[in-house]
VOVO-742607 format. One line per field, with one value per residue (C-alpha): residue number from 1; residue in three letters; chain; x, y, z. Coordinates in pm, 1 decimal, m for minus. Each point is the difference from the previous one (the first is absolute). Layout:
vopa <- c(NUM_...)
nuro <- c(ala_...)
mimi <- c(A_...)
xx <- c(X_...)
yy <- c(Y_...)
zz <- c(Z_...)
***
This chain:
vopa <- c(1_2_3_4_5_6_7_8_9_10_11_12_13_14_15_16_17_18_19_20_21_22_23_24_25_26_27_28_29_30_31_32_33_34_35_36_37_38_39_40_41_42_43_44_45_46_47_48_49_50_51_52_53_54_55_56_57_58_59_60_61_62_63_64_65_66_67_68_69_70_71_72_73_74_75_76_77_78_79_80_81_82_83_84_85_86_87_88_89_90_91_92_93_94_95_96_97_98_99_100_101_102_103_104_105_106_107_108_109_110_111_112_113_114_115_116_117_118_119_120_121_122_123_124_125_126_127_128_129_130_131_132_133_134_135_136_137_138_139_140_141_142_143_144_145_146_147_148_149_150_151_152_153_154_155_156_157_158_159_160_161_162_163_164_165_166_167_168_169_170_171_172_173_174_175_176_177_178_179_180_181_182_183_184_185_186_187_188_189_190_191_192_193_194_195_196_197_198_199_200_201_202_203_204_205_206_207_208_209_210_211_212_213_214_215_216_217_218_219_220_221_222_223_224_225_226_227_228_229_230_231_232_233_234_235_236_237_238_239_240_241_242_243_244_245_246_247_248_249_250_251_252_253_254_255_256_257_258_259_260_261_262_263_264_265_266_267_268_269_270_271_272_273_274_275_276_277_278_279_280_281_282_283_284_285_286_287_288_289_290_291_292_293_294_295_296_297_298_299_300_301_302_303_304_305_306_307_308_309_310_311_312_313_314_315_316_317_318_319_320_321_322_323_324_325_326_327_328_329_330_331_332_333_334_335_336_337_338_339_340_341_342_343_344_345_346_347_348_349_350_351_352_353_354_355_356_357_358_359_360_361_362_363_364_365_366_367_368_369_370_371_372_373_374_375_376_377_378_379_380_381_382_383_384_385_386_387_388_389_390_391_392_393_394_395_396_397_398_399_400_401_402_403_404_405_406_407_408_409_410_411_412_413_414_415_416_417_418_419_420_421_422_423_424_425_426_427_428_429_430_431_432_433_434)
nuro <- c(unk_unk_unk_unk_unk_unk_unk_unk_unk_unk_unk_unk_unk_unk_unk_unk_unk_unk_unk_unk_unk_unk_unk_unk_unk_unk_unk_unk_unk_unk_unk_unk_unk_unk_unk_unk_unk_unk_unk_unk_unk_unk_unk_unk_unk_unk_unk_unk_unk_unk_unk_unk_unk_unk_unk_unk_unk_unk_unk_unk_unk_unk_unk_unk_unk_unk_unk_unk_unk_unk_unk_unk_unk_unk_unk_unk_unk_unk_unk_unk_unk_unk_unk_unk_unk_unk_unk_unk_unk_unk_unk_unk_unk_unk_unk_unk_unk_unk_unk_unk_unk_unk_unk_unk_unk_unk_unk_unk_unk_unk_unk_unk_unk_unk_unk_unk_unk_unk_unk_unk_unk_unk_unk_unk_unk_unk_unk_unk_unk_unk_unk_unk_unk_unk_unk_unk_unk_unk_unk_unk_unk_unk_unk_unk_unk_unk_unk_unk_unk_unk_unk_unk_unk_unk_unk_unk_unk_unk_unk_unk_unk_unk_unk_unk_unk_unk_unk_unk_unk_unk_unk_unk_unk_unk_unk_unk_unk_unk_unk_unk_unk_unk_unk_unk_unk_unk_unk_unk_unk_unk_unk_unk_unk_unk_unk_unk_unk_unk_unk_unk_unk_unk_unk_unk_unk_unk_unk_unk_unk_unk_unk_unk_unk_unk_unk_unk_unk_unk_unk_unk_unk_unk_unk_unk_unk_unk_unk_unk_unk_unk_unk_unk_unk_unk_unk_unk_unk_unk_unk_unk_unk_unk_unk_unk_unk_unk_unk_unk_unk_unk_unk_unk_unk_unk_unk_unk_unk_unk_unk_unk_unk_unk_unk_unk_unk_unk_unk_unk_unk_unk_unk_unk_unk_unk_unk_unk_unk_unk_unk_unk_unk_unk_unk_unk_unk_unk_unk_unk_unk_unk_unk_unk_unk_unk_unk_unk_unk_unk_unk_unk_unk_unk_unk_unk_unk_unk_unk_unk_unk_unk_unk_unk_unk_unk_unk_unk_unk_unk_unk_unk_unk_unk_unk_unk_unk_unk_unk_unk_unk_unk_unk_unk_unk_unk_unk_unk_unk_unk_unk_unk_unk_unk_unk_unk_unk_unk_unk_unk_unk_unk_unk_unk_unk_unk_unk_unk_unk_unk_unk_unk_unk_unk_unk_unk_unk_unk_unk_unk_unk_unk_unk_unk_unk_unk_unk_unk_unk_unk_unk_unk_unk_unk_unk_unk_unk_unk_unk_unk_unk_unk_unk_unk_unk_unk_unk_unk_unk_unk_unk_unk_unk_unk_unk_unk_unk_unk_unk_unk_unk_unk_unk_unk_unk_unk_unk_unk_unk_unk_unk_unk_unk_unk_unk_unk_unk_unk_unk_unk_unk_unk_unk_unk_unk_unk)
mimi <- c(A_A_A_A_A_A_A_A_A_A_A_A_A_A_A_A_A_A_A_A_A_A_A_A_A_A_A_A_A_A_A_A_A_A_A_A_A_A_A_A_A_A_A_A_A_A_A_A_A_A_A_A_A_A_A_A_A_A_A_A_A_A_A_A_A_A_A_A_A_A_A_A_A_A_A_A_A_A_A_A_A_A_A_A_A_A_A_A_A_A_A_A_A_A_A_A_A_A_A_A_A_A_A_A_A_A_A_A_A_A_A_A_A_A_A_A_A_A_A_A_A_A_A_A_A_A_A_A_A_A_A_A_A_A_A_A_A_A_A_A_A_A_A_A_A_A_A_A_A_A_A_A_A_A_A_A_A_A_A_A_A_A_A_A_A_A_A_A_A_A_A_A_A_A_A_A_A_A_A_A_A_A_A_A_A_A_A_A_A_A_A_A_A_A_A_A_A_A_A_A_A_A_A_A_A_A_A_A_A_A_A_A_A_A_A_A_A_A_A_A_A_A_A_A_A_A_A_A_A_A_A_A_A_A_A_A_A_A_A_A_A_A_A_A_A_A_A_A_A_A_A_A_A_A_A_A_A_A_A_A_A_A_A_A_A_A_A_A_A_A_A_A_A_A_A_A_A_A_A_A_A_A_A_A_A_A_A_A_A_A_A_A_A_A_A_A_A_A_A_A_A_A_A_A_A_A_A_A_A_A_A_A_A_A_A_A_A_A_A_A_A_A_A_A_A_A_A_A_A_A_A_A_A_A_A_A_A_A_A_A_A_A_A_A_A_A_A_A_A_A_A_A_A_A_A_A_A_A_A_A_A_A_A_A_A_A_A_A_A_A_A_A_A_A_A_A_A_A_A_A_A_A_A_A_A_A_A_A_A_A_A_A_A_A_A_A_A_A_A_A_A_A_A_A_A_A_A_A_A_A_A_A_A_A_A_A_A_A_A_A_A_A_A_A_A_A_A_A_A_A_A_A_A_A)
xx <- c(11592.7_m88.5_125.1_374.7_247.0_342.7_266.0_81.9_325.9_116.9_m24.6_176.0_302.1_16.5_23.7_307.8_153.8_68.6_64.2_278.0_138.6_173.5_m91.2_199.0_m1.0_m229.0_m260.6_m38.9_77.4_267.9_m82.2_87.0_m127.8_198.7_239.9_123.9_m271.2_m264.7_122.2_m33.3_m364.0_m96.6_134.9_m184.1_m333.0_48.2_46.5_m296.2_m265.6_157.1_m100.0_m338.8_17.4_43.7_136.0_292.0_86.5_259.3_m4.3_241.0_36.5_m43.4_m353.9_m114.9_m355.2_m72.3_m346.7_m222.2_m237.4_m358.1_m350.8_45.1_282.5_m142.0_m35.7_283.9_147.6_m105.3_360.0_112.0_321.3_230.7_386.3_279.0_264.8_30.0_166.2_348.5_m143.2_m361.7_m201.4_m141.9_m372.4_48.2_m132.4_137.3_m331.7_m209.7_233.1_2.7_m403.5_m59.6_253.0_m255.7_m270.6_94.9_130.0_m375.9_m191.4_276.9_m45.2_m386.1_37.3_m226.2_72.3_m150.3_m130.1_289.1_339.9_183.4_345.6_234.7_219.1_329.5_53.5_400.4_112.8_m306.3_197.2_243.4_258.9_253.3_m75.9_m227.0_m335.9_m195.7_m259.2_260.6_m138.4_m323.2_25.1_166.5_m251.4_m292.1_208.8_56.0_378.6_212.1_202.9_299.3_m29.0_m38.2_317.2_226.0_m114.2_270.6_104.9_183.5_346.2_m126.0_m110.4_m237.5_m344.0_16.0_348.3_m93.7_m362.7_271.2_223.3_m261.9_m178.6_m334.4_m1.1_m276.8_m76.0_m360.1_m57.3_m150.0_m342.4_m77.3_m243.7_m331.3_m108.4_m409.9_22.0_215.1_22.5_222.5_31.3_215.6_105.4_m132.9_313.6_m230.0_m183.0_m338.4_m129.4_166.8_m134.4_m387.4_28.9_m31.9_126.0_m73.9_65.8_m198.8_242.8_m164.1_274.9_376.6_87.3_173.9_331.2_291.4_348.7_169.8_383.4_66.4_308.3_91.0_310.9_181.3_314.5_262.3_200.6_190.1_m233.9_186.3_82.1_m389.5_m244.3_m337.7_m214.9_308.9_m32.6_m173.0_m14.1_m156.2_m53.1_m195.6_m262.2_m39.2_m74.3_m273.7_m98.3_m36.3_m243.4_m212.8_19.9_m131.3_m301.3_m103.3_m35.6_m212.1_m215.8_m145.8_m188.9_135.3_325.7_365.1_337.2_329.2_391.1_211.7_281.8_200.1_367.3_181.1_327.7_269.6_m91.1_268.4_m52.1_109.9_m125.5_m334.5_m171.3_m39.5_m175.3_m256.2_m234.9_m266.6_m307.4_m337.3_m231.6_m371.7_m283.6_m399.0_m302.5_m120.8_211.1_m172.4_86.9_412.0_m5.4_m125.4_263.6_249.9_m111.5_20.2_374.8_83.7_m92.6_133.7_346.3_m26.3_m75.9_286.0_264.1_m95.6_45.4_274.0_204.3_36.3_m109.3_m192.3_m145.8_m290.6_2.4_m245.5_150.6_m254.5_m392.1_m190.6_m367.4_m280.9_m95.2_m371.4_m41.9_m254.4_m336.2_m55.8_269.6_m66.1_m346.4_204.4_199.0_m318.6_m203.3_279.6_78.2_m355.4_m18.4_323.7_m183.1_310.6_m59.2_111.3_12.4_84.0_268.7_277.7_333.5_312.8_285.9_60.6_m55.1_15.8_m379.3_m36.7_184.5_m163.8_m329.4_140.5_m101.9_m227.4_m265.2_184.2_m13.2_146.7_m38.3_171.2_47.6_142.6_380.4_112.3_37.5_m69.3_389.2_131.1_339.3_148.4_151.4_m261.6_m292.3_m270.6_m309.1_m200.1_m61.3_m397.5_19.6_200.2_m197.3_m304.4_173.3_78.4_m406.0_m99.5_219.3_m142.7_m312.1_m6.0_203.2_m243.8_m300.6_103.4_91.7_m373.6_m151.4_199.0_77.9_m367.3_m27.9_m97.4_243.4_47.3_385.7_65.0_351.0_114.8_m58.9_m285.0_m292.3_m361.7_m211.2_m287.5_m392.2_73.8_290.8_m90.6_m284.2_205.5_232.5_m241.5)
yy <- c(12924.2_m175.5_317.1_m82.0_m127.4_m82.4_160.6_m287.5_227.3_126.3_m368.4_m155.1_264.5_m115.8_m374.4_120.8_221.6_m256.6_m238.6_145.9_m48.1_m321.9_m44.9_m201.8_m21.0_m247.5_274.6_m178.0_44.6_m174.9_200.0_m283.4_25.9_248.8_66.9_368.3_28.0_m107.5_299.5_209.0_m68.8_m18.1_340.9_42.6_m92.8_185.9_309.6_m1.8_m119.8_280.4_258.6_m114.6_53.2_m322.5_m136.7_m261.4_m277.9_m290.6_m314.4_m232.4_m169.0_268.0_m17.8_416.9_71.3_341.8_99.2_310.2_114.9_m116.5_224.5_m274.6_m47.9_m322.9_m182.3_m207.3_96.9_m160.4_m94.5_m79.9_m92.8_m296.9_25.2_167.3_m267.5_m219.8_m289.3_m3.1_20.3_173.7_194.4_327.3_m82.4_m313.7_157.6_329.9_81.9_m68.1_240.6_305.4_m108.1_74.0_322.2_100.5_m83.6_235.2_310.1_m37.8_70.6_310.6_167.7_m55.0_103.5_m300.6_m126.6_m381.6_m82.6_m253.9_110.8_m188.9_m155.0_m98.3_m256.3_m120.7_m373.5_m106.1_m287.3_m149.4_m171.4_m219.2_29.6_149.6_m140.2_m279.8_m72.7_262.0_201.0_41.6_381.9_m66.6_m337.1_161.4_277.4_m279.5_m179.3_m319.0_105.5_93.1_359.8_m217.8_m252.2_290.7_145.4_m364.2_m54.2_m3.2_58.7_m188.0_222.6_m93.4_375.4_5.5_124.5_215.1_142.9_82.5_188.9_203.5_82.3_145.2_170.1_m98.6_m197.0_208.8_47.6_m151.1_m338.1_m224.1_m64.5_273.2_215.2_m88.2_m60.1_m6.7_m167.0_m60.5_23.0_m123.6_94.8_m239.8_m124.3_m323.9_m186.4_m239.5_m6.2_m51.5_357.3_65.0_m296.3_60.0_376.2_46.4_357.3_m42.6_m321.3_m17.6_m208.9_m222.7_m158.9_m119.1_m409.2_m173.6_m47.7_m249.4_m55.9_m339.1_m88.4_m337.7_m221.6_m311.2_m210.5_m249.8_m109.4_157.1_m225.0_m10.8_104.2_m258.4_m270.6_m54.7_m169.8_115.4_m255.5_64.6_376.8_184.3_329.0_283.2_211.1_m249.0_m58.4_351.0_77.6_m281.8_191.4_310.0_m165.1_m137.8_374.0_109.9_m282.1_43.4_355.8_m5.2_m275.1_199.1_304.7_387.8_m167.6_163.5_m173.0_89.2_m163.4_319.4_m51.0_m355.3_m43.4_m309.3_m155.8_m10.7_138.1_m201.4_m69.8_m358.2_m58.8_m170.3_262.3_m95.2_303.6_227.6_307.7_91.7_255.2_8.0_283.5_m175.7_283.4_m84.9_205.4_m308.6_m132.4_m312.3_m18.6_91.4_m201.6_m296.7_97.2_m6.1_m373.8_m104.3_136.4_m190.1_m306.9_89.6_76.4_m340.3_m260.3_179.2_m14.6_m394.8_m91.0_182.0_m94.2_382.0_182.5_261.1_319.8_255.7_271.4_308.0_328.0_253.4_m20.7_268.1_m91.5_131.7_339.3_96.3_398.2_200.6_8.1_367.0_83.5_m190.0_155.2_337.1_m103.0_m121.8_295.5_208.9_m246.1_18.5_413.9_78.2_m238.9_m252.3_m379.3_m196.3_m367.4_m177.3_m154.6_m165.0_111.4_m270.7_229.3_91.3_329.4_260.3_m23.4_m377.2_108.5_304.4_m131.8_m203.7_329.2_216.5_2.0_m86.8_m35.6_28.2_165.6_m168.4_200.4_m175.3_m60.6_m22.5_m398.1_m111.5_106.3_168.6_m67.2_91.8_306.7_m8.7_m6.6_261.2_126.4_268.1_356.5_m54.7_m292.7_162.9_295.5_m259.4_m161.8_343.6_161.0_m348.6_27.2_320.4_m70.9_m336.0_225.7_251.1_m213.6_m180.8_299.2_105.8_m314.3_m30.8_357.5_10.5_m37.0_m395.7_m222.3_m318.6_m146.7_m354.6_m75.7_m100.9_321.9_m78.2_313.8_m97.7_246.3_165.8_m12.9_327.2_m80.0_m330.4_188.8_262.4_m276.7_m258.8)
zz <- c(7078.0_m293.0_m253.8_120.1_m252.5_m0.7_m186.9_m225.8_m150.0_310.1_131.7_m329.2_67.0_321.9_m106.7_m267.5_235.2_276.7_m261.8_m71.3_373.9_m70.4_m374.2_m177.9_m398.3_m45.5_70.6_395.6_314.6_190.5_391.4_266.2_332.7_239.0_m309.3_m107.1_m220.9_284.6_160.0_m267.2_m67.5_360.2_44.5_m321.6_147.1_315.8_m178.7_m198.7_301.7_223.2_m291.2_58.1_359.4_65.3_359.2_m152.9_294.8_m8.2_206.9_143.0_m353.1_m231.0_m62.9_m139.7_101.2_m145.1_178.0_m104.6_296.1_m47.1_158.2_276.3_171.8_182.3_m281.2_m95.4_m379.1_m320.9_m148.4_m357.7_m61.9_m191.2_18.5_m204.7_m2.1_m281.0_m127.9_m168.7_m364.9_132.0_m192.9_68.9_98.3_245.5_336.7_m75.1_m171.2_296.6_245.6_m339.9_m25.3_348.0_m21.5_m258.4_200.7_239.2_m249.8_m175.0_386.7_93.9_m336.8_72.7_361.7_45.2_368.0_63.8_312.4_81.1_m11.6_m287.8_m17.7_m263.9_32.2_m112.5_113.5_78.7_m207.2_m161.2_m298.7_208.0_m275.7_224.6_384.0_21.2_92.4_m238.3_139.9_280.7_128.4_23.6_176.3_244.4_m4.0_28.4_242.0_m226.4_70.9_309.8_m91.4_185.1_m297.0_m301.0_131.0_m44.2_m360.2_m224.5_m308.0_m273.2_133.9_321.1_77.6_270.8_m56.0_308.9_m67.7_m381.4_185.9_230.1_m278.6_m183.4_281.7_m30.6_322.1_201.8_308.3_m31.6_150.4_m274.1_6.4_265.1_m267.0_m65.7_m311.5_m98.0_m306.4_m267.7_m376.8_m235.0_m373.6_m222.5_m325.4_m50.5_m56.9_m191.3_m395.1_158.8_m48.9_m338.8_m127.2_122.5_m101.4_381.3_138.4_354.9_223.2_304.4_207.0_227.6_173.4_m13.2_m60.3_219.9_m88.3_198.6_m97.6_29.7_m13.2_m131.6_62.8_m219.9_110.3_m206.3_m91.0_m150.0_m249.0_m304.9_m326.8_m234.6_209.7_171.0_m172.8_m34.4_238.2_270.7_m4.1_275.7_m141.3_163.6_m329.1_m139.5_306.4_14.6_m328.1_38.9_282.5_m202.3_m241.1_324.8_82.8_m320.9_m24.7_373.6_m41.3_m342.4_99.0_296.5_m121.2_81.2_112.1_m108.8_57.1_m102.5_77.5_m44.9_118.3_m7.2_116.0_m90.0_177.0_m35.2_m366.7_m220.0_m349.4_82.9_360.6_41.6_244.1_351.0_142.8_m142.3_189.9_m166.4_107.2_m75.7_m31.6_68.3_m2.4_18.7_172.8_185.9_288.1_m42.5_m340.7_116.3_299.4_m337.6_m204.5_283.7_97.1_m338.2_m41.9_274.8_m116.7_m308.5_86.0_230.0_m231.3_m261.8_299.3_18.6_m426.7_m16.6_363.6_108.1_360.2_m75.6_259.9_m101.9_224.3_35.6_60.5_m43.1_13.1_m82.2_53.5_m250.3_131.3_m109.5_m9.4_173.0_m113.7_105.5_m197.2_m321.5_2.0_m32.1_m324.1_m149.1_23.3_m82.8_m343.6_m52.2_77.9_m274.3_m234.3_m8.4_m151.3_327.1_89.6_345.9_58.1_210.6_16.8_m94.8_123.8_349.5_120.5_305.0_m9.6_158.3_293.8_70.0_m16.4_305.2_248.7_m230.1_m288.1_m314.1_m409.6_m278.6_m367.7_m314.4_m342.3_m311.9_m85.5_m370.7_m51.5_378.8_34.3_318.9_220.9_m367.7_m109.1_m310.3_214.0_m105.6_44.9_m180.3_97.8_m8.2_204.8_247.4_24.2_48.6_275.2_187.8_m39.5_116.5_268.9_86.9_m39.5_216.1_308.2_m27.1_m5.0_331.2_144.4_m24.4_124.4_283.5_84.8_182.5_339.6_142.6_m198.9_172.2_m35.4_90.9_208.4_m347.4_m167.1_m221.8_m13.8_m7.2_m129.8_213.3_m124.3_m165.1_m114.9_m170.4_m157.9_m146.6_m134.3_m182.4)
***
């Protein structure tokens, strides 16, 4: 077991050759959810986990679980898995090197013959970027049951394209009902997304848990009125209040520690050079690994946004549209990534992931984590996003190593498994494992 190595080449071709499925010129990928090019690469990844024997199965929302037969078929599979869409200037390592990881993964154990005790599953998530149909993660919150398929399928696009007529014109709407297969645990390999690693000299990051993350739409109503004509103490200009409230934003979230806010978008009406605005929307992004530190944050918005609305006579609403609490990973399965870090003699640090991933909502009804391997710069959701052949190849033996490692410490006999999913070694096995 522990004389198995990826092929690092054959894995880099892969990473180039499905890059090329929606590449743009840039160097990136632009491969929208349930797009032509989707198709292509999911056809793609069929074909390459049925050469390996593979069973390939599709669910209700187009969730792939590609499952190789383990010595015991009453175990439920070990997956790996990340998705394959991307966003409309991607690049060609965000989640599409944890699915071509765990394809690798698999290739390494066939050429070996080596057969784990578990079966093991690879998985290609539907619409975890969000770019095209809104909320991200969208496949497997539906898989977790976070999301109702009914509600997946009424998503729409910016043409107003349905998410479930875009899965039927593609035909990758399967016959599986979502969130009907088991899954034993979960890992997830991943760019970082973040500098943290390149900075530290860190290869491997041991990723404890995802942040919490909520999304707010903002409201700020004025009065419209002429821009020449209105002096400055009569004005009651919605621009102006909310670019205070930006700056409230901004101090709120730095003076409480690990906390991350962002205003990206802002619409202003009626958006006249000569109009005082009346209207503006704005959103926030507000992401921090302690819900007592968000539901903080959140209180002190409020207020906030309240005493602005009074100076400057506007009405003002602050409305939460999304909460994603902080999702702590498995301890079984962090124990895994260590000793395999530790095993391939990989520099690693713990961490926390910022970005959202398929990973928080898995671990919802099974043993989850998460590996991180550096990005040139921090930069991803960019066409120049990079990340080196070593590292890579790092991320995918890891990978291995971590699967393989759980696989033997829970492939024994008298494994207990709480109603949430959660494995608790025996005596034997927690002797083994320390």
């Amino acid at each position: 077991m522990n004389n198995l190595a990826v092929n690092a080449d054959r894995l880099w071709s892969d990473l180039m050759e499905t890059a090329q499925i929606g590449g743009t010129q840039k160097g990136g990928i632009r491969r929208l959810t349930l797009s032509d090019e989707d198709r292509q690469v999911r056809d793609w990844f069929r074909a390459q986990c049925e050469t390996l024997g593979c069973t390939v199965e599709v669910d209700e929302v187009g969730n792939m679980f590609a499952t190789r037969p383990g010595r015991r078929g009453d175990l439920p599979p070990i997956a790996m898995g990340s998705h394959l869409d991307t966003q409309p200037t991607g690049g060609k390592f965000d989640g599409v090197l944890g699915v071509l990881a765990g394809l690798e993964c698999l290739r390494t154990l066939h050429d070996a013959a080596y057969q784990t005790n578990a079966p093991l599953m690879l998985v290609n998530w539907t619409n975890e970027e969000g770019s095209r149909f809104a909320p991200a993660m969208l496949g497997s919150g539906v898989h977790a049951g976070v999301f109702d398929p009914a509600f997946a399928d009424t998503r729409e696009d910016s043409e107003h394209n349905t998410f479930g007529s875009a899965l039927d014109s593609i035909g990758y709407r399967g016959p599986l009902k979502a969130g009907s297969l088991s899954i034993g645990a979960m890992f997830e390999l991943h760019i970082e997304q973040g500098p943290i690693l390149e900075a530290e000299g860190d290869t491997i990051g041991i990723v404890k848990g995802v942040q919490g993350m909520r999304w707010y739409d903002v409201e700020i109503t004025g009065r419209e009125s002429h821009a020449g004509s209105t002096p400055m103490h009569l004005r009651r200009d919605a621009l102006t209040s909310s670019a205070e409230f930006i700056c409230a934003i901004d101090r709120i979230a730095r003076e409480m520690k690990d906390a991350v806010a962002t205003v990206g978008t802002i619409a202003t009406h009626p958006n006249s050079r000569n109009v005082i605005p009346g209207r503006t929307v704005l959103s926030i992004d507000l992401r921090h690994p302690d819900k007592g530190s968000l539901d903080s944050i959140e209180a002190q918005l409020d207020a906030a946004l309240a005493d602005i609305a009074r100076a400057h006579g506007v009405t003002a609403t602050m409305v939460r549209i999304w909460d994603s609490p902080p999702v702590p990973f498995a301890e079984t399965c962090l124990q895994s990534i260590r000793q395999a870090a530790r095993q391939c003699g990989y520099r690693s640090r713990e961490m926390i992931s910022g970005a959202g991933h398929d990973a928080a909502y898995i671990a919802r009804v099974a043993p989850t984590a998460m590996i991180f391997v550096p990005c040139a710069g921090g930069l991803s959701h960019n066409e120049e996003e990079d990340a080196s052949f070593e590292d890579c190849k790092a991320g995918a033996q890891v990978l291995l190593q971590a699967v393989l490692d759980y696989d033997r410490r829970f492939g024994d006999p008298g494994i207990e498994t709480t109603e949430a999913g959660t494995g608790r070694l025996n005596d034997k096995q927690a002797a083994s494992s320390s």
